[in-house]
N, C-alpha and C positions, 0 to 999 in steps of 0.2 A: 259408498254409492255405486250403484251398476254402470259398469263402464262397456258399452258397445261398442265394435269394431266403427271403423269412420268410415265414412259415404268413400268411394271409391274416385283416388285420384283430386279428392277436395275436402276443405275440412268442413263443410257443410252438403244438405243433397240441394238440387240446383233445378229444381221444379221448372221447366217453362209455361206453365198455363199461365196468361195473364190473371193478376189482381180481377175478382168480378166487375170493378168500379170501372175496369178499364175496358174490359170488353168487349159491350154494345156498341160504343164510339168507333173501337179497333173495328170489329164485324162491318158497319156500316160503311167504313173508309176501302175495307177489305172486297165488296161487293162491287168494286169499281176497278178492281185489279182485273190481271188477265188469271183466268182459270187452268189452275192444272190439276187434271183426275188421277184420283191415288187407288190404287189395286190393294188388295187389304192387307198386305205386308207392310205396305206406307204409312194405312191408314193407323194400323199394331202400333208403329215406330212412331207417330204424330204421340199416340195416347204414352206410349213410354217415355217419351221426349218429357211429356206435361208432366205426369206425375214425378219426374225425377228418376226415373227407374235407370236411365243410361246415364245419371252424372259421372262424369263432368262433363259429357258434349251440352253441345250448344245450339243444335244442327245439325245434318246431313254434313258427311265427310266430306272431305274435296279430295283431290287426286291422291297428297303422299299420306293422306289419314288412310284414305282406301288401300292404296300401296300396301304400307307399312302394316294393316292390320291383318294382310292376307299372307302376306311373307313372313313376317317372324314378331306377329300378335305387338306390335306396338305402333302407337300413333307417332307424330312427326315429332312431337312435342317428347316421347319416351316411354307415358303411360303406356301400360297395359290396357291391350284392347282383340279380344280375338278372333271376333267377326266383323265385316264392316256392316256403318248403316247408311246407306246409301239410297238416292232419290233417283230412280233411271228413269228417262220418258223417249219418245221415238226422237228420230233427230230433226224432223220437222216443225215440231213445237222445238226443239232446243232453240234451234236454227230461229224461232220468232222473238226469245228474250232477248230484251239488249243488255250492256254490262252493270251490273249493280240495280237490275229493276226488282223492284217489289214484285210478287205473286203469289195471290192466293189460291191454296192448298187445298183442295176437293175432294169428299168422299164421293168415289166414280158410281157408288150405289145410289145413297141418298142424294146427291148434290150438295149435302151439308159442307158449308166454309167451316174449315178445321183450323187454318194455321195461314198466318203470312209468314213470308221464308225475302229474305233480300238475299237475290241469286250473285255471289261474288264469285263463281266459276263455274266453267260447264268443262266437261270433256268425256274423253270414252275409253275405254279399259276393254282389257284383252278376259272376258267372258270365262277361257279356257282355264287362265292363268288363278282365276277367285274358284273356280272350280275345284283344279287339281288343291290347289294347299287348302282351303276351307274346309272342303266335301270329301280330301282325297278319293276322288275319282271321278273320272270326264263322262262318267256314264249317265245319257239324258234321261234313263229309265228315273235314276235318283231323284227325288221330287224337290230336294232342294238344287240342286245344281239342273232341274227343269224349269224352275223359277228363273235362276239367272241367264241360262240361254237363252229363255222367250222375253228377258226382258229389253227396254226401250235401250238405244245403243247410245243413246249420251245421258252419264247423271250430270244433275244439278246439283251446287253443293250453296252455302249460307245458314245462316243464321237463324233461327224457327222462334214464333211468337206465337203461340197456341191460345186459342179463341175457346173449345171446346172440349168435351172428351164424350161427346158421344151422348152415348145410352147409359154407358156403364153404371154411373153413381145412381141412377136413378133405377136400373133394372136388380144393382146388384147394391142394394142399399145399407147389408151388413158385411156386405164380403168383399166390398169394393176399397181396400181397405192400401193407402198410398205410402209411401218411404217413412217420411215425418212422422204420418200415423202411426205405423208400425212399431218405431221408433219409441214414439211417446208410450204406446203399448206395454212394451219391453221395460221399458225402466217403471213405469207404472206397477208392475209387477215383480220390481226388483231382478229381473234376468239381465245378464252379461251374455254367457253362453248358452246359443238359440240356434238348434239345426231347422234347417230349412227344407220341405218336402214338398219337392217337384211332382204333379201327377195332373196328368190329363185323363184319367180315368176312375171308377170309382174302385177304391180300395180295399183290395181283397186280405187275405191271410197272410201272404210275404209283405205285402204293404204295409199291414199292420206290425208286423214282426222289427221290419227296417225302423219304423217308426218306435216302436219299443225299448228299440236297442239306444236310439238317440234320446230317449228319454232319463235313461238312465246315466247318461255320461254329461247331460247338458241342463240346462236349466226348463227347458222347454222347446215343443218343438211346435213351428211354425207351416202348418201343412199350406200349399200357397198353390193354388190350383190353374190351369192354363184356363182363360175367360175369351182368350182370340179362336180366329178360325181354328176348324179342327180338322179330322181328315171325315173321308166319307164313312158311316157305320160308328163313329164316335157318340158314346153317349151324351145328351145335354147339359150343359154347368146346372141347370137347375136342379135336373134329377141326381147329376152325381152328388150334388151341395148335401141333400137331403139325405144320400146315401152314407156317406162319409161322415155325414151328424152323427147319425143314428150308429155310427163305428164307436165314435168318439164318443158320445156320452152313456155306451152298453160296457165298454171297452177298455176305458183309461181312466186313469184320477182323474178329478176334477183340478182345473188350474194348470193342467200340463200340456196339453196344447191348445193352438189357435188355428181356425179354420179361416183360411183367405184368400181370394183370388185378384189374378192382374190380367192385362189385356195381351199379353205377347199372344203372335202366332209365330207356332213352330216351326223350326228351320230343317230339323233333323238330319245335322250337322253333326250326331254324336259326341267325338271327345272335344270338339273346338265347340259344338252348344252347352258344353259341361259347364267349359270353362265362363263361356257366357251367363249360363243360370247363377253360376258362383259370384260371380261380379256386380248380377244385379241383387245378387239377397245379401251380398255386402254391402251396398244401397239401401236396401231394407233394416238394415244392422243384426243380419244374421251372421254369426261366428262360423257355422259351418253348414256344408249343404250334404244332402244324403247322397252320395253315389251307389245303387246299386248293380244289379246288371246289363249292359248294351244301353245307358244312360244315353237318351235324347235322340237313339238309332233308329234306324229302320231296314227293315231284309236285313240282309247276312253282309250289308256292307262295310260292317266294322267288327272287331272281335269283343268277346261280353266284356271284356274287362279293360278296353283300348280306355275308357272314360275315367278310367282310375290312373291310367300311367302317364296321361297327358300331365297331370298335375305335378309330376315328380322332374317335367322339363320347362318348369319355368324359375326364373330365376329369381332370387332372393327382391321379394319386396313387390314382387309383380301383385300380388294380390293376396289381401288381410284375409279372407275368407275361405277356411280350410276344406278338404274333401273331407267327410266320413266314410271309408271304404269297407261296403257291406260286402261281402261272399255271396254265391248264389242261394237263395233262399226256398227253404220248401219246406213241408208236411213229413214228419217221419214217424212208420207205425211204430217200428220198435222204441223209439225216443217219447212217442204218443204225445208228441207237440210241435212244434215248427223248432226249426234250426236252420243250419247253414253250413256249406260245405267244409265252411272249418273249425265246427263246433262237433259236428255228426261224424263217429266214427260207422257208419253201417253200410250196407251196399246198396248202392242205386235201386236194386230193385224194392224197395221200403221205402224208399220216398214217391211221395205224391208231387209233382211239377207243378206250379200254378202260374197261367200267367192271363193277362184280360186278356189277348185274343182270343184264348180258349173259353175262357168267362162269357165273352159276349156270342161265341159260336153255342154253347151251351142254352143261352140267354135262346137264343132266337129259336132252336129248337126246341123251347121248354121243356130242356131234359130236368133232372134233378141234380140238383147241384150242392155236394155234401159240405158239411161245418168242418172238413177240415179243410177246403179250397176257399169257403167264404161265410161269414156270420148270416145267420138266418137271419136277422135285421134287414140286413143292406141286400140282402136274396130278396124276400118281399117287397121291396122298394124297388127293383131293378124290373122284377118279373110285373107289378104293375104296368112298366112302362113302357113293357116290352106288349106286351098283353094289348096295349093303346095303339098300337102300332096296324 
C-alpha cells in the first residue's frame, strides 16, 4: 500500500474550515462581532488555515510562536516552523479588543466574514528583528520585509474558525484541489513518492526540464501553482492553467503529473519561503519539492542556490519533505536539448538562458519566441493573452 509522508507536526492534516452544517449559524453569530479588516496576506493565511495547508497551527501565532519562528525556525512547542503567520492590525483597534473577545475576520476588499478568531493575546514585536532573520535583510525596497514594516504595530494571536474560503472552489473548480484531496489523489494512484512544483508562472522549457527530472526519480509529480495575490505584470492563474495543460498533455505521459493550485500569496522570502513551500507540500503529502534556482527570491537579494543550502541546516526530523536540488537549467546547441549546469560539459556561450522575466518581456513585445525557450503550445496561449491586452 502507498505510504505518504504525514501532515507536518500531526498525524492527521487539521483543516479549520467549519463543517458546512455549522456555518450559517457560526456567520450569523459572527455578524454581531466586532470587525477586523484583513489585507490579502491575512486573507491568503485565513484560506490556508481552512484548507489545512499550515497544520498543525490552530491560528495566528502569539508572541513566542512568532519569536521562535523567526530566530531559529521553531515554535514554542519545538515543531519546525520557518516563517511566522501572524495577525498585525494598528494599535488602536488592538487597543479596542478586550481579553479573550471573539472577532470576526474580514476581507478589507469584499467585506466578506471569513473567520472568527478568540483573541487570547495581543502584543507587538520588533519589525526590524522578523526582518533581518526572515528576509535577511532590513532593506524596505524588499517587498516582503515592505509588507512587514507598513504593517499594523500590534498582532493578534487565537484560535481561527473559518466560515469561508472565498471564491476559490468555485472560480477554480478543478484546480482548487485541498491537503486531504490531494492526499486521497496520491494513494488513489498508488504514489508514495510525489515531487512538488512550485510556479507562479507559466512553464517554459527549464520548467519543463525540472519537472522531467522529478518524474523520473518519483512517482509523480504534483505541479501546485500560486492562486493568491501576484506581483504586478504576472500572468493570470487562468491563463497560465491553460498554458501549463497544454505543456502537460503535448509533453509528458499520461498519469505523471497533476495540475493544482492553492491560495498562498508570496512572501519572497527565498531560502526561509523554500523551506515554507516544503512544509506545506508535506501537508499535501508530497515527498519532495523541486528546488530549482533563486527559489521564492526576488532581485539579487539572495544567492541562486541559498534555497538549496538552507535545507542542509536544519536538524534531524525538522521536516519529512525532502529538497530535490536542480542545477541551473538551460537550452544547449551543442547537446541540442536542455540540460543543467552539471550534466553540460560546453561553454556558456551555447547555452540559451531561459527564464519568465524574459518570457513575458518577449511576450509583450511580441517578439518571437523560439521552441528551444518555450513549446509553441503554451507560446500560442500566452500570445493570445497578451494580444487581449
Amino acid at each position: 500500500m502507498s505510504q505518504l509522508v504525514p501532515p507536518h507536526g500531526s498525524d492527521t492534516v487539521k483543516p479549520l474550515l467549519l463543517p458546512e452544517t455549522e456555518r450559517a449559524e457560526e456567520a450569523k453569530r459572527a455578524s454581531t462581532l466586532k470587525k477586523i479588516p484583513l489585507d490579502s496576506r491575512a486573507v491568503s493565511d485565513i484560506f490556508m488555515l481552512a484548507m489545512g495547508a499550515y497544520t498543525p497551527l490552530d491560528g495566528f501565532m502569539g508572541h513566542d510562536d512568532w519569536h521562535g519562528s523567526c530566530l531559529d525556525m521553531k515554535l514554542a512547542n519545538g515543531i519546525f516552523w520557518p516563517i511566522p503567520i501572524t495577525l498585525p492590525v494598528d494599535k488602536a483597534l488592538a487597543d479596542s479588543i478586550g481579553a479573550e473577545e471573539e472577532v470576526a475576520l474580514c476581507d478589507a476588499e469584499t467585506s466578506e466574514i471569513l473567520a472568527v478568531m478568540d483573541v487570547h493575546e495581543k502584543y507587538s514585536i520588533d519589525k526590524q528583528f522578523e526582518a533581518e532573520h526572515v528576509y535577511r535583510t532590513k532593506d524596505p525596497k524588499h517587498p516582503g520585509v515592505a509588507k512587514v514594516l507598513d504593517q499594523g504595530d500590534v498582532n493578534l494571536a487565537g484560535r481561527v474558525r473559518v466560515l469561508s474560503e472565498g471564491e476559490y472552489p468555485s472560480k477554480y473548480t478543478d484546480l482548487y484541489i485541498r491537503p486531504a484531496e490531494s492526499r486521497a489523489l496520491f494513494l488513489e494512484k498508488g504514489w508514495s513518492r510525489v515531487a512538488a512544483f512550485q510556479t507562479r508562472n507559466p512553464m517554459h522549457r527549464s520548467h519543463e526540464h525540472l519537472a522531467k527530472i522529478a518524474v523520473e526519480v518519483t512517482d509523480g509529480v504534483f505541479i501546485h501553482q500560486v492562486l493568491g495575490k501576484l506581483k504586478e505584470g504576472d500572468i493570470p492563474a487562468e491563463v497560465r492553467t491553460r498554458a501549463i495543460q497544454a505543456m502537460i498533455d503535448n509533453y509528458f505521459r499520461p498519469g505523471t503529473v497533476i495540475q493544482a493550485g492553492y491560495p498562498i500569496e508570496m512572501r519572497y522570502a527565498g531560502p526561509r519561503e523554500a523551506l515554507l513551500h516544503a512544509l506545506i507540500r508535506q501537508n499535501f503529502g508530497c515527498s519532495h519539492l523541486i528546488v530549482g534556482r533563486d527559489h521564492a527570491g526576488v532581485g539579487d537579494y539572495y544567492g541562486p542556490f541559498d534555497a538549496h543550502h538552507i535545507f542542509d541546516e536544519l536538524w534531524d526530523g525538522a521536516l519529512q519533505t525532502r529538497a530535490l536540488k536542480i542545477d541551473i537549467t538551460f537550452y544547449c546547441r551543442k547537446c541540442y536539448g536542455m540540460a543543467t549546469a552539471k550534466s553540460c560539459p560546453h561553454d556558456p556561450e551555447h547555452h540559451i538562458s531561459i527564464s519568465g522575466t524574459e518570457q513575458r518581456e518577449m511576450l509583450s513585445n511580441d517578439a518571437d519566441i523560439p521552441p528551444e525557450f518555450s513549446r509553441p503550445e503554451v507560446v500560442a496561449i500566452l500570445k493570445e493573452y497578451y494580444a487581449s491586452l
